[in-house]
One Martini backbone bead per residue (centre of mass of N, CA, C, O) as a GRO file, in nm:
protein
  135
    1UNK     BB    1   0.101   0.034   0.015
    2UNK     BB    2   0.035   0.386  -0.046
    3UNK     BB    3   0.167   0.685   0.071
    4UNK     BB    4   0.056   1.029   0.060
    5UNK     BB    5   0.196   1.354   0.182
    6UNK     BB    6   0.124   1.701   0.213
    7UNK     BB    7   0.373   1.935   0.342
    8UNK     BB    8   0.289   2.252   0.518
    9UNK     BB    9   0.453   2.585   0.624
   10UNK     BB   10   0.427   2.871   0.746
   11UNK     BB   11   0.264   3.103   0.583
   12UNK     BB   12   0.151   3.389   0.737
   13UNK     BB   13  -0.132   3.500   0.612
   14UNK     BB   14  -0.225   3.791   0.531
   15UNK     BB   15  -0.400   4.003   0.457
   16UNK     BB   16  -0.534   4.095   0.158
   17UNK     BB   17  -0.266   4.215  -0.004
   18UNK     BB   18  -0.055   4.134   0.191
   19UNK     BB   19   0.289   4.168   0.278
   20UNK     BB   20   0.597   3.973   0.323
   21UNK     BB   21   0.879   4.017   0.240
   22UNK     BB   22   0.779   4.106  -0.063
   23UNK     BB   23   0.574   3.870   0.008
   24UNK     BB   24   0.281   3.650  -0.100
   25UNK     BB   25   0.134   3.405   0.101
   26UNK     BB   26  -0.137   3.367  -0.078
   27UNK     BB   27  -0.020   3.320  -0.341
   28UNK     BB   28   0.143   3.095  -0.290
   29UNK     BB   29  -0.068   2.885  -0.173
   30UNK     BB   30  -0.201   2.895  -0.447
   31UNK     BB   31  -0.012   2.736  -0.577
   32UNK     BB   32   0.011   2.482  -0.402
   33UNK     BB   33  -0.277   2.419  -0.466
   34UNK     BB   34  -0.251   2.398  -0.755
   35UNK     BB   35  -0.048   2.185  -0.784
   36UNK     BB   36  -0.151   1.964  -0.629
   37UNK     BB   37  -0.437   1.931  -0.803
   38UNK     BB   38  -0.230   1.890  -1.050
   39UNK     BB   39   0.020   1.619  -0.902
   40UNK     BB   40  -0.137   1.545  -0.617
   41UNK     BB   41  -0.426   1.353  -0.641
   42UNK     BB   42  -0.288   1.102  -0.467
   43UNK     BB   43  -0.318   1.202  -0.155
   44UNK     BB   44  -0.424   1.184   0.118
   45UNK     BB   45  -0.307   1.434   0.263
   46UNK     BB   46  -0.294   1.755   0.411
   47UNK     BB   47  -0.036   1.946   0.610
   48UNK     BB   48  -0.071   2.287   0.796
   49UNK     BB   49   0.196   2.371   1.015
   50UNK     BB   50   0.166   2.622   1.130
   51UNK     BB   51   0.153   2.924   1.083
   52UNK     BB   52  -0.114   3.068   0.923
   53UNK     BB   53  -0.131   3.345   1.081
   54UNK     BB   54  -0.048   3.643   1.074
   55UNK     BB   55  -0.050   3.675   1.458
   56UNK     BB   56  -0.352   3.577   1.418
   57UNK     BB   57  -0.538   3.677   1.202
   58UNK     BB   58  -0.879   3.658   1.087
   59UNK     BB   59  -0.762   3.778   0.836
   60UNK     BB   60  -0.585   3.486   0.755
   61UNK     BB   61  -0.772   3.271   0.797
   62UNK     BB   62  -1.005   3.297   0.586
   63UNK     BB   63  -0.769   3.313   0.345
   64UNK     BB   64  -0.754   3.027   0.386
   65UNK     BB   65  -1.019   2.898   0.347
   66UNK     BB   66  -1.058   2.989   0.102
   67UNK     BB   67  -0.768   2.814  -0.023
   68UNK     BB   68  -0.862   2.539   0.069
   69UNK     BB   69  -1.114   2.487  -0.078
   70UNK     BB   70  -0.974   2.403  -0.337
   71UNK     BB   71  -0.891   2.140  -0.229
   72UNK     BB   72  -0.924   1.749  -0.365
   73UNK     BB   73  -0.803   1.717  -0.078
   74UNK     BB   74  -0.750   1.643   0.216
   75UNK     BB   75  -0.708   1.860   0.517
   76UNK     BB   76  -0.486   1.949   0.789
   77UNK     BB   77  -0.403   2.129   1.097
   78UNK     BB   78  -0.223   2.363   1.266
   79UNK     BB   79  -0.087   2.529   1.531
   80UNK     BB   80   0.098   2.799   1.638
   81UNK     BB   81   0.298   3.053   1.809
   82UNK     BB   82   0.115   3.276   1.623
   83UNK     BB   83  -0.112   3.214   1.668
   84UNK     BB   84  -0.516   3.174   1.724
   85UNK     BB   85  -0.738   3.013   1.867
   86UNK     BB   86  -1.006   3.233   1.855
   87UNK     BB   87  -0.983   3.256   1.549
   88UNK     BB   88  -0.948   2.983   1.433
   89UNK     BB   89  -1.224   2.872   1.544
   90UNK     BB   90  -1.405   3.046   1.397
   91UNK     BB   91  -1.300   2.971   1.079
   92UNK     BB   92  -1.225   2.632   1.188
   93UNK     BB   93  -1.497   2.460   1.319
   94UNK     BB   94  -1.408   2.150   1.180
   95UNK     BB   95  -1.214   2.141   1.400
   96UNK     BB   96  -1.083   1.955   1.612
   97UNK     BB   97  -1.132   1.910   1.967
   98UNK     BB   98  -1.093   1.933   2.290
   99UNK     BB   99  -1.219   1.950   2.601
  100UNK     BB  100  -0.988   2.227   2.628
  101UNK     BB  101  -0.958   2.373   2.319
  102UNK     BB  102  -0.765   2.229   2.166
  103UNK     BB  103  -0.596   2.155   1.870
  104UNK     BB  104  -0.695   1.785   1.890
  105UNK     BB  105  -0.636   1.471   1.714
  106UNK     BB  106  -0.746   1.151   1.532
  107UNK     BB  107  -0.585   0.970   1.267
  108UNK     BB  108  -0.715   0.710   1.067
  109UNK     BB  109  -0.519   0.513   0.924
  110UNK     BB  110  -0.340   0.274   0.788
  111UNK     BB  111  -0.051   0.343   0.874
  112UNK     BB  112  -0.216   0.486   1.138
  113UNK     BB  113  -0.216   0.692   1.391
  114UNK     BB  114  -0.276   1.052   1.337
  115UNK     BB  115  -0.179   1.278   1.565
  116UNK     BB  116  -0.227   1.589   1.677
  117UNK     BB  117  -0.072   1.865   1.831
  118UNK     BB  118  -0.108   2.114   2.085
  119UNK     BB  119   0.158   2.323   2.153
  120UNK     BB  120   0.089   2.621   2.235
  121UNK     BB  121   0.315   2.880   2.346
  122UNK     BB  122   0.313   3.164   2.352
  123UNK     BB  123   0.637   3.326   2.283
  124UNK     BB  124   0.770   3.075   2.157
  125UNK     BB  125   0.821   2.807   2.037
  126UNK     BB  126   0.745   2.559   1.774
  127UNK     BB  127   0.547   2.245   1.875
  128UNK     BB  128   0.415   2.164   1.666
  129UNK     BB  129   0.270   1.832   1.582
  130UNK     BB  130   0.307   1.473   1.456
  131UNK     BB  131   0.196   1.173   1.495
  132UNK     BB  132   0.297   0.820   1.382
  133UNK     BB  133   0.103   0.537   1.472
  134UNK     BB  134   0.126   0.209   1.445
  135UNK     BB  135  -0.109  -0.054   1.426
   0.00000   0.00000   0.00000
């Protein structure tokens, strides 16, 4: 059996029309979806861990979720050091959550069961991880 995950990380996207360090992170994801949709339309899931949105703001989070909207494989989140989890909540509630509010779940796959682990802690180092433990 054959799998095949593709991993995105630290986007960091921008009000609509902003850049960061001369680049547009939008324009960025939007080929990355677009290339996906393209040549990768064989894989298990995307996995885009951390750093969704620029400061962790809610338009950040918005055009994540309008570009994300267009790939033909399911996504999976994960949030980071620079994130905000009650922005983030409110623009994808259809991500699992802990009974504690932590943006944690677990994917069962053929592979084994696939954790997603929220360890955000503000102002430090982005320990967000995905653990893949064998069935």
């Amino acid at each position: 059996m054959r799998t095949k995950f593709i991993h995105v990380t630290d986007p960091h996207l921008a009000p609509s029309g902003q850049t960061l360090c001369t680049l547009d992170p939008a324009a960025r994801l939007r080929m990355v979806v677009e290339d996906v949709n393209r040549l990768h339309g064989d894989a298990d899931a995307l996995f885009l861990t951390g750093d969704v949105a620029y400061k962790g703001l809610e338009a950040g989070y918005k055009l994540a979720h309008e570009i994300l909207s267009e790939l033909r494989i399911p996504y999976h989140l994960l949030i980071g050091n620079h994130d905000d989890r009650t922005a983030f909540k409110r623009t994808f509630p259809e991500t699992p959550l802990d009974d504690a509010g932590f943006v944690q779940y677990v994917i069962d796959h053929a592979v084994g069961s696939l954790i997603v682990l929220d360890t955000v802690r503000h102002g430090e180092e982005d320990l967000s991880l995905i653990h893949i433990s064998e069935p």
